[in-house]
N, CA, C and O atoms as a GROMACS GRO file, in nm:
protein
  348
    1UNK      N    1  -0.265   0.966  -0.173
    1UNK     CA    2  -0.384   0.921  -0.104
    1UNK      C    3  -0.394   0.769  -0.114
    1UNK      O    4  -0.356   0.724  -0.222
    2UNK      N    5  -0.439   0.680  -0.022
    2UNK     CA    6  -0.529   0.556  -0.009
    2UNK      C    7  -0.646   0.579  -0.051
    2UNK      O    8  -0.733   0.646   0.003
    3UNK      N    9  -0.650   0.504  -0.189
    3UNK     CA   10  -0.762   0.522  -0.261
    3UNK      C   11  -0.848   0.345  -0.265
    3UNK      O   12  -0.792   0.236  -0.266
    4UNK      N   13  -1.009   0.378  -0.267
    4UNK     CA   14  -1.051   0.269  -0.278
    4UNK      C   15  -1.124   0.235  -0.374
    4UNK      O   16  -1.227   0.302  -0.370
    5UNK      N   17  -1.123   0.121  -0.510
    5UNK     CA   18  -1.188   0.149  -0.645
    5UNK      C   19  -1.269   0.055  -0.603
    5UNK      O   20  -1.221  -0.014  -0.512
    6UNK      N   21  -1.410   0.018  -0.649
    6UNK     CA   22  -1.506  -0.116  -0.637
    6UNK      C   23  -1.506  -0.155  -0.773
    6UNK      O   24  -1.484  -0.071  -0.860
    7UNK      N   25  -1.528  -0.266  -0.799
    7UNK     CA   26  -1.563  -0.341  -0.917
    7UNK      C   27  -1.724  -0.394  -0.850
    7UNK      O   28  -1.736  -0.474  -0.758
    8UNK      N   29  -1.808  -0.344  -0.907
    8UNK     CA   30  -1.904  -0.390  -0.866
    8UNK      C   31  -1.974  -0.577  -0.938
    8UNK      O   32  -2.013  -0.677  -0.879
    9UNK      N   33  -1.962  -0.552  -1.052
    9UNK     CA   34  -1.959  -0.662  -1.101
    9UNK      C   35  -1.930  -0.745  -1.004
    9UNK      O   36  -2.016  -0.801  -0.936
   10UNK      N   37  -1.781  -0.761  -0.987
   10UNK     CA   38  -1.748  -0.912  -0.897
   10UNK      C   39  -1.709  -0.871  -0.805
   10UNK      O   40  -1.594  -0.907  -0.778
   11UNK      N   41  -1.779  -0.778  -0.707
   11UNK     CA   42  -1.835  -0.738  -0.587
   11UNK      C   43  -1.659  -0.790  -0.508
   11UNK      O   44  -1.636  -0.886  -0.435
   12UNK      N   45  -1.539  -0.659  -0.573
   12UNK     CA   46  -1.465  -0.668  -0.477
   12UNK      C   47  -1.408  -0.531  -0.490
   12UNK      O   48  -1.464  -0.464  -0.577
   13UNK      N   49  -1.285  -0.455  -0.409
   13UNK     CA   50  -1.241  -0.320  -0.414
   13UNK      C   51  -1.087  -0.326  -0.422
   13UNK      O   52  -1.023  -0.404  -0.351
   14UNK      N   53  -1.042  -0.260  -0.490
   14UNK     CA   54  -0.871  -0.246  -0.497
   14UNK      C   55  -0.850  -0.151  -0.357
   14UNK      O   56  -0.924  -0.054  -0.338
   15UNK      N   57  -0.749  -0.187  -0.267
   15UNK     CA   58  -0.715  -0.067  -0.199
   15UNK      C   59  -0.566  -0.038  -0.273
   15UNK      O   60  -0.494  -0.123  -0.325
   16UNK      N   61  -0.546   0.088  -0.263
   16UNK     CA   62  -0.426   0.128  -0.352
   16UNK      C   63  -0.396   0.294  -0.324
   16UNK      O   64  -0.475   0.381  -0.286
   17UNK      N   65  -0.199   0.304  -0.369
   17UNK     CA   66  -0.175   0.425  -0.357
   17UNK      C   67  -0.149   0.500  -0.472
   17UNK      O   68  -0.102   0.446  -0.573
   18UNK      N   69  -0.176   0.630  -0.465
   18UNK     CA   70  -0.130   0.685  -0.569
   18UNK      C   71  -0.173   0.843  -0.515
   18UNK      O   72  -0.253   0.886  -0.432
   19UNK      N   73  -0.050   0.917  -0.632
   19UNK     CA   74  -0.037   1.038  -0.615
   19UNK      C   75  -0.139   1.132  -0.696
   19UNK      O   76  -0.147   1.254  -0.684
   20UNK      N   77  -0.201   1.062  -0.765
   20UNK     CA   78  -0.278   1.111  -0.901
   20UNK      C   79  -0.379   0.998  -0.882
   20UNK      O   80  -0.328   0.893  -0.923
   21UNK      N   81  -0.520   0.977  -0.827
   21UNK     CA   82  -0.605   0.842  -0.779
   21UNK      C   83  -0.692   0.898  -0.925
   21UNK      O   84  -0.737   0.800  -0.985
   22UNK      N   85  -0.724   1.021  -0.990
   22UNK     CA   86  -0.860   1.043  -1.103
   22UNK      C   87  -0.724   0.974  -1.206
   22UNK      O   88  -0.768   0.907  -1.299
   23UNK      N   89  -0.615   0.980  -1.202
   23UNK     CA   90  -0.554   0.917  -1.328
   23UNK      C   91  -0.514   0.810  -1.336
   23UNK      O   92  -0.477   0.765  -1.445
   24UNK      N   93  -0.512   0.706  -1.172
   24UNK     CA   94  -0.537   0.633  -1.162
   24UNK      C   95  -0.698   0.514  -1.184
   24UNK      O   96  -0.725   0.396  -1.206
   25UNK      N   97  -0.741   0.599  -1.168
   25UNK     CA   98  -0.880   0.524  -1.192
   25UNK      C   99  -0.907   0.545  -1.316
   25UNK      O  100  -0.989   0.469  -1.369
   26UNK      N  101  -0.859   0.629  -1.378
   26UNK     CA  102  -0.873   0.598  -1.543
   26UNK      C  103  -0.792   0.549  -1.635
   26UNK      O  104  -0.805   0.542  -1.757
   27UNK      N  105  -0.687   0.508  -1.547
   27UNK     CA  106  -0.582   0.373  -1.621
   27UNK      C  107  -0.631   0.213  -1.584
   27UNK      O  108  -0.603   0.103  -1.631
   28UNK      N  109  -0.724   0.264  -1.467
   28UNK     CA  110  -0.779   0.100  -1.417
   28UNK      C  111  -0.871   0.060  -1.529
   28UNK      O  112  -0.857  -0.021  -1.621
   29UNK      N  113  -0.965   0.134  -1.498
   29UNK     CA  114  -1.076   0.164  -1.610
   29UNK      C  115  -1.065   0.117  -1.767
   29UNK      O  116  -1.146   0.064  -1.844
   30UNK      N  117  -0.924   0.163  -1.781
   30UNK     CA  118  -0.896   0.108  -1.910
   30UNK      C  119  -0.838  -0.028  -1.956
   30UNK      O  120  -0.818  -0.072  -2.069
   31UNK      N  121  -0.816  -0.085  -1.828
   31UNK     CA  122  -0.762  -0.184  -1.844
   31UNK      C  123  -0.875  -0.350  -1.787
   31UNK      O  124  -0.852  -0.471  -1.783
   32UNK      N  125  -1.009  -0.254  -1.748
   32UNK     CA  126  -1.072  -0.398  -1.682
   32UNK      C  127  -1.186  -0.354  -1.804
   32UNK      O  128  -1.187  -0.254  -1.876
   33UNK      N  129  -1.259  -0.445  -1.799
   33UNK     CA  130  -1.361  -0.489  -1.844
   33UNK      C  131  -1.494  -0.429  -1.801
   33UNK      O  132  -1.572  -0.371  -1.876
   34UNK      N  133  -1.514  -0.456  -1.641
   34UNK     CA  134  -1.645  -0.360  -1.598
   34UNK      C  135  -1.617  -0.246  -1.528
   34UNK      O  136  -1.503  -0.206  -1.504
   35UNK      N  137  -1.724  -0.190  -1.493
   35UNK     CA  138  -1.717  -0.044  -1.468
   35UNK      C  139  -1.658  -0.030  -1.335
   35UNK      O  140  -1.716  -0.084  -1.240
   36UNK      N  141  -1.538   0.043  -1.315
   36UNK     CA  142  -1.517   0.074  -1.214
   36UNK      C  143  -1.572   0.213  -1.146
   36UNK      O  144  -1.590   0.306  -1.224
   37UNK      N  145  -1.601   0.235  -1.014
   37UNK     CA  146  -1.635   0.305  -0.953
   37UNK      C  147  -1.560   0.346  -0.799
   37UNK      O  148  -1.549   0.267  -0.705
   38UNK      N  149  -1.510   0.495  -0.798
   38UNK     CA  150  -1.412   0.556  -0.668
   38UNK      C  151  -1.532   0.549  -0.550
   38UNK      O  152  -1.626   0.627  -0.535
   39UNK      N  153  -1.497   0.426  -0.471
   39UNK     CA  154  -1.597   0.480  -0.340
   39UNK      C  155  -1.511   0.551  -0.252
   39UNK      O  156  -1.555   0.508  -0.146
   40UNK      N  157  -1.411   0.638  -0.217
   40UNK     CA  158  -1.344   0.718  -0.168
   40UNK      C  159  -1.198   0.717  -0.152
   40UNK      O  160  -1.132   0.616  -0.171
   41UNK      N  161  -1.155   0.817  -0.122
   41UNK     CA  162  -0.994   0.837  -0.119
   41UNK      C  163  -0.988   0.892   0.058
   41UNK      O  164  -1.086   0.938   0.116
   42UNK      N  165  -0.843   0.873   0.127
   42UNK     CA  166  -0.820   0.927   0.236
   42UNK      C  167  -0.663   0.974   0.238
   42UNK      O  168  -0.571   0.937   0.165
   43UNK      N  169  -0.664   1.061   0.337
   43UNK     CA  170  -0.476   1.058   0.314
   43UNK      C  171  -0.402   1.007   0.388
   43UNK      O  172  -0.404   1.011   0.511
   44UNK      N  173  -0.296   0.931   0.289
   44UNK     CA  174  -0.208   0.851   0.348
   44UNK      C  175  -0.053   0.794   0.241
   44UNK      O  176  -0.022   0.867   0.147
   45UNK      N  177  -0.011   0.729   0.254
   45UNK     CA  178   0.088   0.687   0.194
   45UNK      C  179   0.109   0.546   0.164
   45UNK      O  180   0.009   0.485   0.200
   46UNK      N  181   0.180   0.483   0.124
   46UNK     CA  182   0.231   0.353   0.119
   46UNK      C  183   0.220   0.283   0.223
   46UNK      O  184   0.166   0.174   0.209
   47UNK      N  185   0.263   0.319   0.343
   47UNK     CA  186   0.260   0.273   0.499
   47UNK      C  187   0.112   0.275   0.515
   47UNK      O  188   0.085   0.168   0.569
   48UNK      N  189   0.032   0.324   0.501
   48UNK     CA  190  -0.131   0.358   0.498
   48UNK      C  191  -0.186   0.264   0.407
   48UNK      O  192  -0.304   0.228   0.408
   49UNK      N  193  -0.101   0.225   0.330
   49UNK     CA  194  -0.227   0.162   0.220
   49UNK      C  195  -0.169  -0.038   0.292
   49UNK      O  196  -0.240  -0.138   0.298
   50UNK      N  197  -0.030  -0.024   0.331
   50UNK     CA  198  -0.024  -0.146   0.335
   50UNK      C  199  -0.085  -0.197   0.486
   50UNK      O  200  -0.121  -0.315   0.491
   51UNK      N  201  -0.098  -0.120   0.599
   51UNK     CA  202  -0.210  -0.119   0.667
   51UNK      C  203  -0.328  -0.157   0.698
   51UNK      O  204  -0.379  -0.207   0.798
   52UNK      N  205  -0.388  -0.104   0.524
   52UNK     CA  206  -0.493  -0.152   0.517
   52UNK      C  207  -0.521  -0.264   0.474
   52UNK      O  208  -0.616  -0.325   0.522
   53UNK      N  209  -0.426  -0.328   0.351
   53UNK     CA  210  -0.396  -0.471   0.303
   53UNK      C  211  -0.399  -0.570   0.444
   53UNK      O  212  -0.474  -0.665   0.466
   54UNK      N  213  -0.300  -0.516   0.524
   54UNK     CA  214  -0.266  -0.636   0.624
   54UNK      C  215  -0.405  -0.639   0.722
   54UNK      O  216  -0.438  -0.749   0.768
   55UNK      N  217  -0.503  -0.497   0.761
   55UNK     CA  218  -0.586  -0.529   0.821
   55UNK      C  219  -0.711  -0.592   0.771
   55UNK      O  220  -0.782  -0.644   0.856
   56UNK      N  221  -0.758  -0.596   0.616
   56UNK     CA  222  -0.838  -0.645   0.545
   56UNK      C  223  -0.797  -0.805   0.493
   56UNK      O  224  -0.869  -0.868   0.415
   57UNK      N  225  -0.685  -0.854   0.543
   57UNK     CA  226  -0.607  -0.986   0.476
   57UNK      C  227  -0.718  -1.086   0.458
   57UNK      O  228  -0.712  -1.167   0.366
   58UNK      N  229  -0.840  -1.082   0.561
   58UNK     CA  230  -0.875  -1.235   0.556
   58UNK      C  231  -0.954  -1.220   0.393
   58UNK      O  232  -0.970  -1.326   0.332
   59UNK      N  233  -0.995  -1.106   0.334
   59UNK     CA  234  -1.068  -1.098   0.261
   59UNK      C  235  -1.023  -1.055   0.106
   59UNK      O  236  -1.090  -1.015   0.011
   60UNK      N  237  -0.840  -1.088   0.128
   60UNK     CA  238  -0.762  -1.076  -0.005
   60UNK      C  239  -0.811  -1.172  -0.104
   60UNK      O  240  -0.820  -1.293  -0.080
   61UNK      N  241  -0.849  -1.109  -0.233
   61UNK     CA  242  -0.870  -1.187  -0.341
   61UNK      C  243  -0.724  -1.248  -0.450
   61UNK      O  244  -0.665  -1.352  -0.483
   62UNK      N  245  -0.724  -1.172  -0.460
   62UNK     CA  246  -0.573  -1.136  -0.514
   62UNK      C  247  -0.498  -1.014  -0.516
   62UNK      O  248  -0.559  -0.917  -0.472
   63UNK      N  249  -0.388  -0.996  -0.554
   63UNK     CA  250  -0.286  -0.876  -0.513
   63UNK      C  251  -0.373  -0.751  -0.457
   63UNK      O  252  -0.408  -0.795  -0.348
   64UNK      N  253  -0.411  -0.662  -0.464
   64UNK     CA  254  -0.471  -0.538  -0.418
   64UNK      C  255  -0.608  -0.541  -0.395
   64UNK      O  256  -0.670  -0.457  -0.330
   65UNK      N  257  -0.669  -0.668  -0.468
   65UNK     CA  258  -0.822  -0.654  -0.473
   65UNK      C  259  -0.902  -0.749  -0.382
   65UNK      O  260  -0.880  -0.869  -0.398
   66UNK      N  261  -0.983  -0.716  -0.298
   66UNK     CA  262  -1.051  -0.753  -0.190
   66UNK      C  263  -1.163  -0.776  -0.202
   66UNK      O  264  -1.212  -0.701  -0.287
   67UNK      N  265  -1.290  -0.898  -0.128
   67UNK     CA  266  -1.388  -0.911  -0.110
   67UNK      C  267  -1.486  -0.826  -0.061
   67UNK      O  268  -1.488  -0.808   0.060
   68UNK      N  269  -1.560  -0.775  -0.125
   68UNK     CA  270  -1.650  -0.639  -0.012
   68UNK      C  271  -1.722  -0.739   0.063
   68UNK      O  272  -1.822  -0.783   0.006
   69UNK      N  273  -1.697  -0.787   0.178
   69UNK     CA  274  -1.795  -0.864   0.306
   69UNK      C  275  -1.698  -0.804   0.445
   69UNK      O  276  -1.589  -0.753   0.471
   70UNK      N  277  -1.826  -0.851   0.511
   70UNK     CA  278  -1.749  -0.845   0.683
   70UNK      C  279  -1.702  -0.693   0.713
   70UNK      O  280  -1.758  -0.589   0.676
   71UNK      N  281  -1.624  -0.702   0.764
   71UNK     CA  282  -1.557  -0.571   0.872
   71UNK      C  283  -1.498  -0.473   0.746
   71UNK      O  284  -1.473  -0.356   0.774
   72UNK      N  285  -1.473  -0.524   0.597
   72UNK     CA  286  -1.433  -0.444   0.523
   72UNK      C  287  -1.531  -0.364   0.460
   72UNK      O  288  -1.511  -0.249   0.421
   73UNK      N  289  -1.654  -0.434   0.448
   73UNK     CA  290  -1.784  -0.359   0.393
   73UNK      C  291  -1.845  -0.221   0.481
   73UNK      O  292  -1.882  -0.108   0.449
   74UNK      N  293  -1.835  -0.288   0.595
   74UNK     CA  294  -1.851  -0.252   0.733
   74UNK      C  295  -1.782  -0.112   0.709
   74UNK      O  296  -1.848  -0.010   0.688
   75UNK      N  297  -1.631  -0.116   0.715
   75UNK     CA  298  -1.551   0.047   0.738
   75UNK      C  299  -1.597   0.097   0.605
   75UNK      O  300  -1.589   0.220   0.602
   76UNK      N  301  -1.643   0.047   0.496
   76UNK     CA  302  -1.621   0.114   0.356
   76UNK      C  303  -1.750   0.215   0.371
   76UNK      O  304  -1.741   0.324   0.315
   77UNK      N  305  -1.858   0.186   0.438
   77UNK     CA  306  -1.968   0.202   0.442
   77UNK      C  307  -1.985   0.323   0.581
   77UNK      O  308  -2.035   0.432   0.551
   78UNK      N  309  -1.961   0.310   0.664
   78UNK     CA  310  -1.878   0.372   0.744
   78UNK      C  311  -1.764   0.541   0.762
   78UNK      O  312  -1.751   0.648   0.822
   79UNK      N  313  -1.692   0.426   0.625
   79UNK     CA  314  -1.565   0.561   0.633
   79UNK      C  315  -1.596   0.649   0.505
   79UNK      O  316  -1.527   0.746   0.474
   80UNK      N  317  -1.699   0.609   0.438
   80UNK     CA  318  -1.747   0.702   0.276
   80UNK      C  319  -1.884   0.671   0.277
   80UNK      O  320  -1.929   0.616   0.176
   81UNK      N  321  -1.971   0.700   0.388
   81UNK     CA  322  -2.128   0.708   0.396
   81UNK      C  323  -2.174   0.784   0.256
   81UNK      O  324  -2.268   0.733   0.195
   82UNK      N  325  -2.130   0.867   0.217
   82UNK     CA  326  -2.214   0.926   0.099
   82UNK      C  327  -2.179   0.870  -0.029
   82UNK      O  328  -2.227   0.939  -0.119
   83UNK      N  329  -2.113   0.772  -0.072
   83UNK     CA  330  -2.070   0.674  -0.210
   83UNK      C  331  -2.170   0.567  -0.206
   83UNK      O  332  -2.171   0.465  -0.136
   84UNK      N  333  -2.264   0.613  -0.304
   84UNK     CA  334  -2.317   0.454  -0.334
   84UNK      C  335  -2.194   0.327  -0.363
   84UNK      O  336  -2.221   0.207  -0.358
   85UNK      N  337  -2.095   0.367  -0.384
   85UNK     CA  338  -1.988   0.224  -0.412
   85UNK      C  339  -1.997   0.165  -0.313
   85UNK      O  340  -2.006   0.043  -0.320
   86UNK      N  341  -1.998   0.238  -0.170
   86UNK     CA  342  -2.010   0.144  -0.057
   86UNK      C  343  -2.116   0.074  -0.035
   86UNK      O  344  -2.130  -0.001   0.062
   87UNK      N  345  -2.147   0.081  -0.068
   87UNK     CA  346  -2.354   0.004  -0.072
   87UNK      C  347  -2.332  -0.135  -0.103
   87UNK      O  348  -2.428  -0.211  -0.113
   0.00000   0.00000   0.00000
């Protein structure tokens, strides 16, 4: 799946793949500082996730992790209406 994690703290989201996203998010988890939170998963693959990298680019923070503003807040909010993460 294309999974999407928020860091709410510094109000940005990893897009990312993985085959296992609950054991993924609890290796993230262990490795950051604030609370991460799954605002949704979809299915897809590698080709899917880099997709989404290249269509979210203007709002790359660094490697996987993105600004929640604009057209990305927009689909997050959108494509996982029932996740407060998208909020």
């Amino acid at each position: 799946v294309v999974y999407f994690v928020k860091n709410g703290v510094r109000g940005r989201v990893k897009i990312g793949f993985s085959e296992g996203h609950k054991n993924r998010l609890a290796n993230l988890q262990s490795a950051s500082p604030d609370a991460l939170t799954l605002v949704g998963v979809m299915p897809g693959n590698v080709k899917l996730e880099r997709k989404m990298h290249k269509r979210f680019q203007a709002y790359r923070e660094k490697g996987e992790w993105f600004r929640v503003e604009g057209t990305l807040a927009t689909f997050l909010k959108v494509t996982f209406p029932k996740s407060q993460a998208a909020k």
